[in-house]
GUKOLZA-892261 format. One record per residue (C-alpha): residue in one letter; x, y, z. Coordinates in steps of 0.2 Angstrom, whole numbers, plus 2048, in hexadecimal, padded with zeros to 3 digits. Layout:
<recs>
AXYZ ...
</recs>
This chain:
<recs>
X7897AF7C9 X78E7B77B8 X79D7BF7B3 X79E7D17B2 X7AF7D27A8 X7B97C779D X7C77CB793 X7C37CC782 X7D47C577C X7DE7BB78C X7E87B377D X7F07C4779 X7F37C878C X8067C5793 X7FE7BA7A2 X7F97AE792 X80C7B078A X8167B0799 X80B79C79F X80F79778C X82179978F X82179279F X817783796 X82578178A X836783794 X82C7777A0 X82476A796 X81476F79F X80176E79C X7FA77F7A0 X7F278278E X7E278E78D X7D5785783 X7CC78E775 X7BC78F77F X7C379878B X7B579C799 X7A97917A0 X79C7917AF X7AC78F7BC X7BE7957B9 X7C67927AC X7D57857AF X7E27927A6 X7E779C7B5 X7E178F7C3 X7EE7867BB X7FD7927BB X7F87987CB X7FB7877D3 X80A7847C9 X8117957D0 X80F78E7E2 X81477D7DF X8267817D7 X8297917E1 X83B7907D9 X83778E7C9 X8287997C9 X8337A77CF X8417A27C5 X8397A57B4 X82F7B57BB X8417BA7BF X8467BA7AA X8357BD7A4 X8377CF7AD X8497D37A7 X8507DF7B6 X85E7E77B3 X8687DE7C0 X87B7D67C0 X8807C67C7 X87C7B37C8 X8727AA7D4 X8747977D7 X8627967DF X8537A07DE X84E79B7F0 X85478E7FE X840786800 X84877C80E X84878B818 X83C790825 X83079E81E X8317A782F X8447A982D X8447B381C X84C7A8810 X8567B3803 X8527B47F3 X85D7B57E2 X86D7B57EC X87C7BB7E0 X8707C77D7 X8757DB7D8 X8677E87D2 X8627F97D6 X84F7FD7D7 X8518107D1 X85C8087C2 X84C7FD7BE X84180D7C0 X84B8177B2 X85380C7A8 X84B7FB79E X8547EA79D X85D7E4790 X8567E777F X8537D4779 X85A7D9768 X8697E676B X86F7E077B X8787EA789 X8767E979D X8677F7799 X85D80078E X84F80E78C X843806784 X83380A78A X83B818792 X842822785 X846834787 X83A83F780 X82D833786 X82283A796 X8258307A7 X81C83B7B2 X80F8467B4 X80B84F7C1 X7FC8587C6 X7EF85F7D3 X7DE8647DA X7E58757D0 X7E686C7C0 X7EE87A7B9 X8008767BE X8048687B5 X8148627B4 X81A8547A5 X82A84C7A7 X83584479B X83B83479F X84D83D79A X8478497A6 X84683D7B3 X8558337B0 X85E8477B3 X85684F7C3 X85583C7CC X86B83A7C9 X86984D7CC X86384A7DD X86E8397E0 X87A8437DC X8788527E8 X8758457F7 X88583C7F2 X88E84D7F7 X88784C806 X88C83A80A X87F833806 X881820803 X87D80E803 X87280D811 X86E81B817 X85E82181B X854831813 X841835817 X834840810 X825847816 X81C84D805 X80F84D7F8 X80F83F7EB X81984C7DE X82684C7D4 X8338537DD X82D8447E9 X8308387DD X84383E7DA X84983E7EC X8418297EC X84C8247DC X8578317E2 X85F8277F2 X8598177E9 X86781A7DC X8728197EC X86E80B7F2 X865814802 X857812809 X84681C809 X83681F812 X82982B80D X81C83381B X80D83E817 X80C85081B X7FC84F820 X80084482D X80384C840 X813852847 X813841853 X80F836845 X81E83983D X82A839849 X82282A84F X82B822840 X83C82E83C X84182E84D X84381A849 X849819838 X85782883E X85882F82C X86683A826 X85C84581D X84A84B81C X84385380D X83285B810 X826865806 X82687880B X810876806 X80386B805 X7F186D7FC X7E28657FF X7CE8667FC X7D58767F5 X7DC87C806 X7F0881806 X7FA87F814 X80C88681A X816875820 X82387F82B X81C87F839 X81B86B839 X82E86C831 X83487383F X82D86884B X83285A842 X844861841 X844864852 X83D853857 X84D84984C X859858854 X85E84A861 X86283B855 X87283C850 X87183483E X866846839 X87085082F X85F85C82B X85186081E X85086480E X84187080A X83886D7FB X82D87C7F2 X81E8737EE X81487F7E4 X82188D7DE X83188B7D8 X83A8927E7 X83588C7FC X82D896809 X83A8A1815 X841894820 X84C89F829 X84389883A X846884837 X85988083E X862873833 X858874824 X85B87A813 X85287E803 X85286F7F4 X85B87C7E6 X86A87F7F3 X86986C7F7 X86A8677E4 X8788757E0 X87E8757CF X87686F7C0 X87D85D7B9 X88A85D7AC X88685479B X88D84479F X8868437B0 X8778387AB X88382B7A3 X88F82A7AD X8868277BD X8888177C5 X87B80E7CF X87D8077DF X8767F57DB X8747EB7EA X8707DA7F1 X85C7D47EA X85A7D27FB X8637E3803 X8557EF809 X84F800800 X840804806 X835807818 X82380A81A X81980B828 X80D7FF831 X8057FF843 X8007F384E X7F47EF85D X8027F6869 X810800868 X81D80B85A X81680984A X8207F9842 X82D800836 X82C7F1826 X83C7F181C X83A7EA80A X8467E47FD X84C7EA7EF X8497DA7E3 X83B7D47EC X8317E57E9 X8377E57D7 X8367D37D3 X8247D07D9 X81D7E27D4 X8237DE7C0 X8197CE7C2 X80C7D67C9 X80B7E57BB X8127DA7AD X8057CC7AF X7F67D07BA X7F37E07B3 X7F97DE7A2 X8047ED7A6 X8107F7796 X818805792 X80A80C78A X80080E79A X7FB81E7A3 X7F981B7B5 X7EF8267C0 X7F081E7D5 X7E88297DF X7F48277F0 X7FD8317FE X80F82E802 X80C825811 X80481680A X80C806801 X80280C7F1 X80D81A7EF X81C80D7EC X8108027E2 X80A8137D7 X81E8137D3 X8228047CF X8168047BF X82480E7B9 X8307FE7B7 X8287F97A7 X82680B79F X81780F7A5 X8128237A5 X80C8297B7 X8018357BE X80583C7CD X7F58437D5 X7F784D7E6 X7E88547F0 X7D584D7EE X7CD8457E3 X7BE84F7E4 X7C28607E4 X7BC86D7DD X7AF8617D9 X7AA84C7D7 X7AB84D7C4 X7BE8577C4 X7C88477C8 X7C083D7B9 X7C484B7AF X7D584B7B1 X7D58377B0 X7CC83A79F X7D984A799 X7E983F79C X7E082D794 X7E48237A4 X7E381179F X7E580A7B1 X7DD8147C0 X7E180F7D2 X7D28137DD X7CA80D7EC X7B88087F1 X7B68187F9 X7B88257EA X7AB8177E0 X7A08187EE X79E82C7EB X79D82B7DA X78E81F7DC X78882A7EB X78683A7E0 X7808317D0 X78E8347C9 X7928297B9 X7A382C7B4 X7A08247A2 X79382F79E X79D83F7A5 X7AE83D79F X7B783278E X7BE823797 X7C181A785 X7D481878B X7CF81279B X7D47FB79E X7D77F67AF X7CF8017BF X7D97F97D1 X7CE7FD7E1 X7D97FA7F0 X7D67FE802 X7C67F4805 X7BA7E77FC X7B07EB7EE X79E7E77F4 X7937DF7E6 X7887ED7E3 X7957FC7E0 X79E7EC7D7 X7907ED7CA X78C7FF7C9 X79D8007C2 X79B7F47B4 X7877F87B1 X78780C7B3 X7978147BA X7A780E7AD X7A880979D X7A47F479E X7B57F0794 X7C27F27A3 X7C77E67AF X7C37EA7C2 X7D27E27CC X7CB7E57DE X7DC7E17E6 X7E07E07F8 X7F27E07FF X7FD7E880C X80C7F1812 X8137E281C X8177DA808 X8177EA7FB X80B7E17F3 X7FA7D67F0 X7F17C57F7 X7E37C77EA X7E17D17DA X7DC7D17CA X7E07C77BA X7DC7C67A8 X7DB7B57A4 X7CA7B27B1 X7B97BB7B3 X7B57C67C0 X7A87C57C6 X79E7D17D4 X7A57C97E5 X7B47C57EA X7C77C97E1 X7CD7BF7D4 X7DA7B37DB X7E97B47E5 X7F97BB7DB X8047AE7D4 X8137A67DE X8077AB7EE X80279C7F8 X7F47A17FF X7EA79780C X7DD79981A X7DF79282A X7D0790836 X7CF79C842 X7D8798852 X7DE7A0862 X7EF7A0869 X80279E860 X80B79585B X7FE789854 X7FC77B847 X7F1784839 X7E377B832 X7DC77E821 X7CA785821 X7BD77B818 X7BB780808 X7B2792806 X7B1795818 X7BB7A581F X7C97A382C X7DA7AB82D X7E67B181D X7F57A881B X8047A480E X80B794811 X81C798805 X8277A3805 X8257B37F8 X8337BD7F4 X82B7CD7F7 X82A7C780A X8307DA814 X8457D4816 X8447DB826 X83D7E6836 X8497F883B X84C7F984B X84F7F185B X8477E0860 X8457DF84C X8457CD84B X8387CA858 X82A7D4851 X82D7CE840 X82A7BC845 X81B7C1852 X8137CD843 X8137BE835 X8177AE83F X8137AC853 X7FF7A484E X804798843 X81378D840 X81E791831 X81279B827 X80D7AE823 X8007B682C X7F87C3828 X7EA7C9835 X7DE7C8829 X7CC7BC824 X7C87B7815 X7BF7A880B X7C57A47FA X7B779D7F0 X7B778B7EC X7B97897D8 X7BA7997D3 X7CA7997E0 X7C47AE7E2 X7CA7B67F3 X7BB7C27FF X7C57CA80D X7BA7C981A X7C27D6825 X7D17D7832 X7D57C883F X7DE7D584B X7D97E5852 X7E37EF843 X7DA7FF83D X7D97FF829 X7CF80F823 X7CF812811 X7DB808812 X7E881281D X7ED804829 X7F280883C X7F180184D X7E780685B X7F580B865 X7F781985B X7E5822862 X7E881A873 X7F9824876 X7F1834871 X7E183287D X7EE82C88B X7FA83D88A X7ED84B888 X7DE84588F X7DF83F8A2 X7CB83E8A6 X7CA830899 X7D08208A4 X7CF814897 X7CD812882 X7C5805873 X7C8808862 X7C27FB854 X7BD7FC843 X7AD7FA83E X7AA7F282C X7987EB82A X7947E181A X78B7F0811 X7967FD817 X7A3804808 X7B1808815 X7B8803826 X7B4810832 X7BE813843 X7B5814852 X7BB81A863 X7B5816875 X7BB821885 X7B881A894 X7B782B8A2 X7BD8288B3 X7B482C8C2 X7AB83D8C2 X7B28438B3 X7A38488A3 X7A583F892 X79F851888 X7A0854875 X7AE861878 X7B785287F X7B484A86F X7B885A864 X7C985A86E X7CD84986A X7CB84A859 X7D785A858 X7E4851863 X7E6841857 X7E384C846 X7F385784D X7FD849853 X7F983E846 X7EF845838 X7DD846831 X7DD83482C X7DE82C83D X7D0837844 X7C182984A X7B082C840 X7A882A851 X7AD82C863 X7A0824872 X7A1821885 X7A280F88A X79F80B89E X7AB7FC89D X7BA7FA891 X7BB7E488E X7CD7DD895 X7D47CB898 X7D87C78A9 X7E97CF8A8 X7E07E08A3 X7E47DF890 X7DB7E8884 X7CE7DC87C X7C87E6869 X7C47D885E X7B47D2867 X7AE7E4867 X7B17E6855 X7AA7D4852 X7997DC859 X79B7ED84F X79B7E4840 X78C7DA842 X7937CA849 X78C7C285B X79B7BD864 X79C7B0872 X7A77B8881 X7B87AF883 X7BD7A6893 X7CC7B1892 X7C17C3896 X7BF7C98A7 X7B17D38A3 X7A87CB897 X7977D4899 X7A17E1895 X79C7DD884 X7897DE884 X78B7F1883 X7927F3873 X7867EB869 X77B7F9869 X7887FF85D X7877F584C X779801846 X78281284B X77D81E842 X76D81C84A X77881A85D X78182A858 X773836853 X76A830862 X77883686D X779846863 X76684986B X76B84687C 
</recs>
């Protein structure tokens, strides 16, 4: 298979610099030949990969000064390896750092010294911009700028006791204002969580109601597809939903497209941002502030994800984990400096919102893009991309798949001169819409990293890298210090895993621990779902409920699609107990529900599709289905809407009356599947096969 890509100088990159240092503090032979490509993959970063998982302590250890985080303290071992992985093992234990510190400020400057420095990030030099659908509100912010309204903020929340710890929450825009209230309690040494407006009323209390925040800081507006919509009603019920937990202190509004909020007279315990702030910062306040710098271990950050049953699991990650492995990541596998201009197109309520801001530890310029990418119209995204010479665009397959759709050939449309590395996330590339790119849709110099990763770890299992091809199928290799495996696929827990024959799919696992590992649930029973997310299939190894092959020779990763029953649209992961509450409150002639994902090898996106099993005597109608739709958009946003909602006469359960989804969307995807002993029903099955080709299922239904 040829290459579509090579770098044209993999002996300039920092990948290339930072295995030649590793080569010479370690004695080692990772050398790049002059002939650098071959037919198979070259040895150059096959070799550093293996030497990454092999000496996880030393690996990590050298990645540790080669990212130079502005941090205090001594550690006496990067990792105790003799530690089960299940049980966490710290990492870096003596180490103090703060992750809004590492955002703002730089490391020591090599030549003059000091705990810190700007460089990179010097004053006048821009850090953010921000910008809509409108694209006529732009905002540019200095990285001065930033340093001031982020202790501004820190500041303001300290007055109101605010401290290590404690919890604050947002439900708003990817925006600036954003932005300051996450580096904001991260100068603390709190702990954030971020929620989209656009998700539903339930939603969101879904996941406040357990993280008890002291504060919540919302956006008064949203605006999207060029629609604008008043928040307040959804404030207010969010206040009131958080009025019984006695950690909420109340909301902060936010004026997301003037300077000043909407009246909010009518929402009890909430105030507007300006009386929040108070006065303006005196001109030593920026160099006098002191960061809260805390354990590498000590938590900062929680994000969301659902699983097959039950509250939505509330992840807790690290503060050095998330900066340790997101530097590697940037520094080497993207090539990543200060003189980037990043443009991620992401909500708040998705991991890549963290992963958009951590490009800033290295200097990077960001663009904060709120609304969609394709209003007014498909070509106004790529002209802002073009206007603000992004030189790394974070995308998915889905926005690709338009552009190819409409024959649109964003080349031909817009300058993308300044444009070197394009990330897809959120669902495999397929080989066609992987060559379009390079033959008609983007300039053929830039490196496509179709990278796939997760909440559970703030990070990636594969990616992109600039020492190897890439080629049209698959991603480029796992990241280093990841150990990733496959172990055949197997039912039960507890198991002894076996590795898959080479090239053969089976289950996604990492057999060593990774520092970016989440440090810990929230709540109760914390401990228990954390070891049966990752640990209860197979002994002493991460699992990840997914299936993928990795590519002999080439050592490429293909996800092949989830292992469980999770939902994963466009790459907004959530369980099916989320749909199944809604149906059960509000709709009492459905009896029973199905939801799976449905993923076939041609299609571009994961669609959800939902079945309603009626009881006796009651009509499955499409008002039913209308109503359905409106009951999970309001509770839980548009995102989580099913594309397509069918009857089923039977709903397939185990003997004990469990659920049984992965079978069904086994079938969906195209797969023939061999009914388990374990199913009470299992001609139950039979009737969902229909369904692999449902566009033509759905329009025939439509004529009934």
């Amino acid at each position: 298979m040829d290459a579509l890509w090579k770098h044209p100088a993999p002996e300039e990159t920092q990948m290339y610099r930072f295995m030649q240092d590793i080569n010479a503090r370690k004695n080692l032979n990772l050398k790049v030949p002059r002939r650098l490509y071959t037919d198979t993959l070259p040895k150059t970063f096959q070799d550093l990969h293996e030497y990454s998982t092999a000496n996880i302590s030393a690996f990590w250890r050298h990645a540790f000064q080669n990212t130079n985080l502005v941090h205090d303290g001594v550690y006496s071992q990067v990792v105790d390896e003799s530690v089960p992985m299940h049980s966490v093992p710290p990492w870096f234990s003596g180490i103090h750092l703060n992750f809004a510190e590492n955002i703002l400020y730089s490391g020591p400057d090599p030549i003059l010294g000091g705990m810190r420095s700007t460089k990179g990030k010097e004053d006048e030099k821009i850090a953010i911009i921000e910008a809509s659908e409108m694209q006529t509100d732009t905002l540019h912010v200095s990285w001065g700028q930033l340093r001031a309204e982020v202790m501004q903020i820190a500041l303001a929340m300290k007055r109101q006791g605010i401290s290590r710890g404690d919890r604050i929450a947002v439900v708003s825009g990817n925006s600036f204002n954003t932005l300051k209230v996450f580096l904001g309690i991260a100068a603390l040494g709190g702990i954030f969580s971020s929620t989209s407006p656009d998700m539903g009323v339930t939603g969101i209390l879904d996941r406040l109601v357990q993280l008890k925040p002291k504060l919540v800081f919302f956006d008064d507006m949203a605006r999207y597809n060029g629609k604008t919509m008043d928040l307040r009603g959804k404030i207010k019920d969010v206040v009131a939903g958080l009025s019984a937990t006695e950690e909420f202190q109340g909301g902060v509004i936010m004026p997301r497209f003037s300077t000043q909020s909407l009246d909010i007279k009518h929402i009890p315990r909430s105030q507007q941002l300006a009386a929040f702030l108070g006065a303006s910062l005196s001109p030593n306040a920026v160099s006098d502030f002191k960061f809260e710098r805390v354990a590498f271990k000590d938590p900062f950050l929680v994000v969301y994800s659902s699983g097959t049953s039950g509250m939505p699991k509330c992840i807790v990650h690290s503060v050095g984990g998330v900066l340790l492995s997101s530097a590697v990541h940037n520094n080497l596998h993207l090539d990543q400096t200060s003189k980037d201009i990043v443009l991620q197109f992401t909500t708040t309520g998705w991991i890549m919102y963290l992963l958009n801001v951590v490009h800033l530890i290295h200097g990077a310029c960001l663009v904060l893009y709120d609304g969609s990418p394709f209003h007014p119209d498909l070509t106004s995204y790529l002209k802002l991309m073009s206007a603000y010479k992004v030189t790394l665009l974070g995308t998915s397959p889905k926005w690709l798949g338009e552009m190819q759709k409409h024959g649109i050939k964003p080349r031909e449309v817009v300058d993308l001169s300044s444009l070197r590395v394009m990330i897809s996330t959120g669902a495999v590339l397929p080989e066609p819409l992987f060559r379009w790119i390079y033959s008609h849709g983007f300039p053929s110099s830039i490196h496509v990293a179709n990278t796939s990763g997760g909440t559970d770890i703030a990070g990636a299992f594969a990616c992109g890298n600039p020492l190897t091809p890439v080629y049209p199928i698959g991603m480029q290799c796992a990241p280093l210090g990841i150990a990733l495996a496959v172990y055949e696929d197997a039912e039960g827990t507890n198991l002894t895993g076996h590795s898959a024959s080479a090239g053969t799919a089976g289950e996604l696992v990492v057999t060593k621990a990774f520092p970016n590992m989440p440090c810990s649930f929230w709540g109760t029973d914390a401990k228990e779902k954390y070891f049966s997310s990752y640990f209860a299939k197979f002994q002493n190894v991460w699992t990840q409920g997914d299936n993928i092959a990795i590519f002999p020779g080439t050592q490429r990763v293909n996800f092949i699609g989830r292992s469980d029953g999770v939902l994963n649209p466009s790459g907004i992961r959530f369980g099916t107990s989320e749909l199944y509450s809604i149906v059960e409150a509000h709709f009492p002639q459905v009896a029973d529900s199905l939801a799976v994902g449905q993923k076939r090898s041609y299609d571009l996106d994961e669609h959800v599709v939902l079945f309603v099993m009626m009881k006796p005597g009651e009509a499955f109608t499409p008002r039913l289905c209308t109503d359905i739709e409106k009951a999970i958009s309001k509770a839980l946003g548009p995102r989580y809407v099913p594309s397509y909602i069918f009857q089923t006469p039977e709903i397939p359960t185990t003997s004990n009356f469990k659920k049984v989804e992965l079978p069904v969307k086994k079938i969906l995807c195209g797969e023939t599947v061999i009914p388990s002993s374990t199913l009470a029903n299992p001609d139950s099955l039979k009737y969902f096969y229909q369904f692999v080709d449902i566009n033509i299922v759905q329009y025939r239904t439509s004529r009934l």
